[in-house]
C-alpha positions as MATLAB code, in Angstrom:
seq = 'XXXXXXXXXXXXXXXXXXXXXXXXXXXXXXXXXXXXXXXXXXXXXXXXXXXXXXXXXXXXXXXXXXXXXXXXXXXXXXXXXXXXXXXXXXXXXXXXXXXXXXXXXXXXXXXXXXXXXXXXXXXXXXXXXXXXXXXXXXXXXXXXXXXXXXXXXXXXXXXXXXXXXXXXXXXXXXXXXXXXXXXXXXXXXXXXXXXXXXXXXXXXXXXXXXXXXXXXXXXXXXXXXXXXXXXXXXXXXXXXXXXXXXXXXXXXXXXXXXXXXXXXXXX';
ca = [
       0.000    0.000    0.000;
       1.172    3.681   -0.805;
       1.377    5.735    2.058;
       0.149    9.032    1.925;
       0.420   12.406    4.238;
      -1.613   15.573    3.985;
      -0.491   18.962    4.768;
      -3.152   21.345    5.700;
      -6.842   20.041    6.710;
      -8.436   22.862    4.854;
     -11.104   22.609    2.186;
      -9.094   20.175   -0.160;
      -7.117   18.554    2.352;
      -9.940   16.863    4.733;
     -11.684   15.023    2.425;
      -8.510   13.847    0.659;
      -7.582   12.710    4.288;
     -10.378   11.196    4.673;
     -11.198    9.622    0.985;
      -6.992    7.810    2.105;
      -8.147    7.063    5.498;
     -10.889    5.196    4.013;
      -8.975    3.791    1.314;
      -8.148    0.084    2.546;
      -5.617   -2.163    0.572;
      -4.896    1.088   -1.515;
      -3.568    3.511    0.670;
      -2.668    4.336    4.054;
      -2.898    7.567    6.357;
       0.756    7.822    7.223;
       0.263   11.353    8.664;
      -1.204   14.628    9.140;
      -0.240   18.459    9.871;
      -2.377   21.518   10.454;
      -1.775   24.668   12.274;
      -2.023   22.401   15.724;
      -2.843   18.629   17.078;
      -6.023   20.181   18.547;
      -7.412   21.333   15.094;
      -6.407   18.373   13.170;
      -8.083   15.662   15.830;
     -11.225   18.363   16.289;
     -11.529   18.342   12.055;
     -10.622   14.551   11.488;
     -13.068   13.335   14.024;
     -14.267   10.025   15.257;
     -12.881    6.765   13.843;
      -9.029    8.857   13.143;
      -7.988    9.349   16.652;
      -5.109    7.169   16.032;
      -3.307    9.242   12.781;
       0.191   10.457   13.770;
       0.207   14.455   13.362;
       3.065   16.429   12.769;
       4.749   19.273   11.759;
       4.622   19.789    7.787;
       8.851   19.365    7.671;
       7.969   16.042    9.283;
       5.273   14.635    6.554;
       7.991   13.107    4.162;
       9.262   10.784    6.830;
       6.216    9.078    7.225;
       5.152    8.751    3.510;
       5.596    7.707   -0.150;
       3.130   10.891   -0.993;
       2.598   14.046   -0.012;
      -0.179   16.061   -0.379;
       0.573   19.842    0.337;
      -2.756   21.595    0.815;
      -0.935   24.403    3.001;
      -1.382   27.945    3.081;
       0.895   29.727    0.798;
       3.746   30.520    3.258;
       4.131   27.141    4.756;
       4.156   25.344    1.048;
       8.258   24.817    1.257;
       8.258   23.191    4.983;
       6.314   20.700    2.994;
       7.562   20.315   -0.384;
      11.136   20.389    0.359;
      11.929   17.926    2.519;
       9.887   15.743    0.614;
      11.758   16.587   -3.080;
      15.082   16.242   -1.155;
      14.194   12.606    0.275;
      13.311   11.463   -3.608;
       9.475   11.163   -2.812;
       5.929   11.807   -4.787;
       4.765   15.339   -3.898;
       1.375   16.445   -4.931;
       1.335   20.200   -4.324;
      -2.248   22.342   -4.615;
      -0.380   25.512   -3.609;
       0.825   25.415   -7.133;
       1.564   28.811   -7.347;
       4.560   28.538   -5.300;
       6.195   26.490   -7.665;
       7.157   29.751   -9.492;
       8.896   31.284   -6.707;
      10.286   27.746   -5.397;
      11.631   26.500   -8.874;
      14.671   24.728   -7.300;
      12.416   22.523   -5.898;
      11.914   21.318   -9.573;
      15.557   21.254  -10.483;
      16.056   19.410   -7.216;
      13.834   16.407   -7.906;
      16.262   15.632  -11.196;
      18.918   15.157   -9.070;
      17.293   13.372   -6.253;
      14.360   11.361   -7.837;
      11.806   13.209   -6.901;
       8.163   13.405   -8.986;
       6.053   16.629   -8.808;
       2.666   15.615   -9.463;
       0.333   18.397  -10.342;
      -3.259   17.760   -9.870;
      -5.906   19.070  -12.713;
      -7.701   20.890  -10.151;
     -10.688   23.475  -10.845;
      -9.713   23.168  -14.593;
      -9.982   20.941  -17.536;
      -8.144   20.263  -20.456;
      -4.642   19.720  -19.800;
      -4.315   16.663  -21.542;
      -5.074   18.673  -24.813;
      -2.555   21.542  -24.212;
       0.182   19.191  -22.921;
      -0.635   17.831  -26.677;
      -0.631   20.987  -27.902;
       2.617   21.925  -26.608;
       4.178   19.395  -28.717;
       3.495   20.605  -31.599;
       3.330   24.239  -32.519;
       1.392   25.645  -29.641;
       0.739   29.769  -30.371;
      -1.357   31.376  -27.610;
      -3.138   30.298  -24.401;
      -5.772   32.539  -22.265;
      -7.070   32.052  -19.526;
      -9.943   34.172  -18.037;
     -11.033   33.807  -14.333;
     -14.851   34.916  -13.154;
     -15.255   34.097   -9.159;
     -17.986   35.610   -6.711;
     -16.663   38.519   -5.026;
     -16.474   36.721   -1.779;
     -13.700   34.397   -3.352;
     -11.494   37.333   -4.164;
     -12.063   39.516   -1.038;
      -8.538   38.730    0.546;
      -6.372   38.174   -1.958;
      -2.976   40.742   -0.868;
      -3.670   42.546   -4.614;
      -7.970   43.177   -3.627;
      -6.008   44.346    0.018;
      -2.953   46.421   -1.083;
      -5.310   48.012   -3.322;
      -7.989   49.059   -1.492;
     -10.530   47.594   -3.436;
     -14.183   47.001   -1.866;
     -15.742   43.987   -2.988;
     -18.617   43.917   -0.712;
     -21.160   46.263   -2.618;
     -20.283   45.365   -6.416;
     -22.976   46.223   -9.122;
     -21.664   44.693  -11.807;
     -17.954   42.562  -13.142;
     -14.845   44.018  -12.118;
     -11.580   43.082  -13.915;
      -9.325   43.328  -11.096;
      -6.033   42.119  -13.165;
      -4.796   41.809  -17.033;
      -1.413   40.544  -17.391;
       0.426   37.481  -17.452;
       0.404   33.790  -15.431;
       3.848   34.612  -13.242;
       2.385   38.586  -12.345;
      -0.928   36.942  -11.541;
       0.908   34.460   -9.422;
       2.169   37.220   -6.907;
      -0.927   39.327   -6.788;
      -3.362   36.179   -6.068;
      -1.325   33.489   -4.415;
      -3.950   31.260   -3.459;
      -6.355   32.357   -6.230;
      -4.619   31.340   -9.275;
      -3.114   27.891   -8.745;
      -5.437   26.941  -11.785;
      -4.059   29.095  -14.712;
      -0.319   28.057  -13.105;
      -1.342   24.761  -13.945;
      -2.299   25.572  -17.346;
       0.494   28.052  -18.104;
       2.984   24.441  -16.613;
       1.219   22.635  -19.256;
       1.720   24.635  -22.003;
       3.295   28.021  -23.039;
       4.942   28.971  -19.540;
       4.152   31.393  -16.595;
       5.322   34.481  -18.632;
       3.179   33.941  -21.995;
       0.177   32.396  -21.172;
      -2.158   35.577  -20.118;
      -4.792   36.051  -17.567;
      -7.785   38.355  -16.532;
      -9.370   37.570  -13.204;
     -12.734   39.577  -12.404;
     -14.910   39.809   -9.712;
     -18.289   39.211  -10.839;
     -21.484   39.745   -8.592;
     -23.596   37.651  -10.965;
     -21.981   34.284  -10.897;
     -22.209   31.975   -8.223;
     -19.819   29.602   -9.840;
     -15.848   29.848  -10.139;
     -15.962   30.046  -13.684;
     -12.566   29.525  -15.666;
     -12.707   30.084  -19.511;
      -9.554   29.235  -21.370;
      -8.798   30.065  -25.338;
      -5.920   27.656  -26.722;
      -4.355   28.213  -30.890;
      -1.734   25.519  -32.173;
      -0.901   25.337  -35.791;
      -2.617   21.741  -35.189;
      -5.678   22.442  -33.526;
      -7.505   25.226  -31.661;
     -10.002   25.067  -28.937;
     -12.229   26.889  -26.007;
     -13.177   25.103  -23.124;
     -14.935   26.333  -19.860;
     -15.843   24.921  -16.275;
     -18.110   26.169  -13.387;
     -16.930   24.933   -9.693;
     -19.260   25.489   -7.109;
     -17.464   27.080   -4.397;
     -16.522   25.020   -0.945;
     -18.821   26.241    1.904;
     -15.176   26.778    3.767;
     -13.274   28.914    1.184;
     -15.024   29.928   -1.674;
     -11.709   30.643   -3.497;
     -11.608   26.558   -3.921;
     -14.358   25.064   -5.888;
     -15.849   21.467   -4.842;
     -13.869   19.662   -8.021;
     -10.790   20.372   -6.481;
     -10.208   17.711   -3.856;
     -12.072   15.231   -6.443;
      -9.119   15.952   -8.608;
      -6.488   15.151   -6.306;
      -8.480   11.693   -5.045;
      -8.446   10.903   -8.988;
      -4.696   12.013   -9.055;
      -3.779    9.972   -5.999;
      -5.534    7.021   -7.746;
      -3.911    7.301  -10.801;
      -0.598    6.693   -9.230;
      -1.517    2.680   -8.957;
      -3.999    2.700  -10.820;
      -3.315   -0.544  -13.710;
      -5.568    1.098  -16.377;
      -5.411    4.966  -16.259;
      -6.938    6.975  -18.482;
      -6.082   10.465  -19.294;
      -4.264   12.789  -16.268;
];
């Protein structure tokens, strides 16, 4: 059985810490961190009494995989120990891959994979096949309620009053890697996407704040010399965060499966 750990108990990480906690003769619970022991045993609940916690350096010692569902700041505690010891790390702060790109360079020397989960989006498959041939452009355009975007450092620095919207606001225009730094823990989708494809620095982004959707709606515009396609998704928010749509921790069960999985189809 693959053993798994999951840093952060937050909207994606408790149910993936539970779906693995459940997951007999596939995987096993190996550990847990969270911003204290009292919080993670008050969120796991009854039946998980007995799953070692610790502190997110700690995770890759007691795992094969692990899951970094941390808040932005804490992502290399996590992720580094785990590249250095030659083990599977799944990150969902992707974002911080940009500004922790060693960590990539790292895992060629020591083994390491870096398993990206699809997330909120769709599609990668297509623009990973894209990218292989002649791949021109790639946009991505972000609508989220306004309650989503309300403390992102960018909506904060700037002053900007979300509460009392009329209508769509484009809050940012620009590319993946600017987006990145404005909207850490907003974004982690079109990082994905700009990973798959073109790069953090040419695949572009708008991100609005829209009053009339209820949905975080992602709407992405790929051209290749060999094929050219739009594609869109609607997440309903978490009742926890509504910067993280439902799909999310779906993704990374389906990503964790795919790991062992004998048939596997797609990412």
């Amino acid at each position: 059985m693959m053993r798994v750990a999951v840093g952060g108990l937050g909207a994606v990480g408790l149910p993936v810490a539970r779906f693995v906690a459940g997951a007999a003769g596939m995987f096993t619970l190996g550990a847990v961190s969270s911003s204290s022991e009292a919080s993670a045993r008050a969120k796991l609940g009854q039946g998980l009494e007995d799953i070692p916690f610790c502190t997110a350096d700690a995770l890759s010692e007691r795992a094969d995989v692990v899951v970094e569902c941390l808040p932005p700041e804490h992502f290399r505690a996590a992720a580094e120990p785990t590249v250095n010891a030659g083990k599977i790390l799944m990150p969902l702060s992707v974002t911080q891959l940009l500004v922790n790109w060693d960590l990539v360079e790292m895992a060629e020397t020591t083994g390491a994979r870096i398993v990206v989960p699809t997330g909120a989006l769709l599609g990668l498959d297509a623009v990973r096949a894209a990218r292989e041939g002649t791949l021109n452009s790639v946009k991505m355009v972000t609508r989220k309620p306004p309650a989503g975007l309300a403390s992102a450092p960018f909506v904060k620095e700037q002053g900007i009053d979300l509460s009392a919207l009329a209508g769509p606001l484009k809050l940012y225009e620009g590319s993946v890697r600017d987006a990145a730094q404005k909207f850490p823990a907003n974004v982690n989708v079109s990082v994905a996407l700009s990973l798959a494809g073109l790069g953090p620095d040419d695949t572009r982004y708008e991100i609005w704040a829209d009053p009339a959707v209820t949905r975080n709606t992602h709407s992405v515009t790929v051209d290749a010399d060999e094929v050219s396609f739009e594609m869109s998704i609607a997440n309903v928010p978490t009742e926890e965060t509504p910067a993280t749509g439902k799909l999310t921790p779906l993704s990374t069960i389906a990503a964790l499966k795919g790991l062992s999985q004998t048939l596997k189809v797609g990412s």
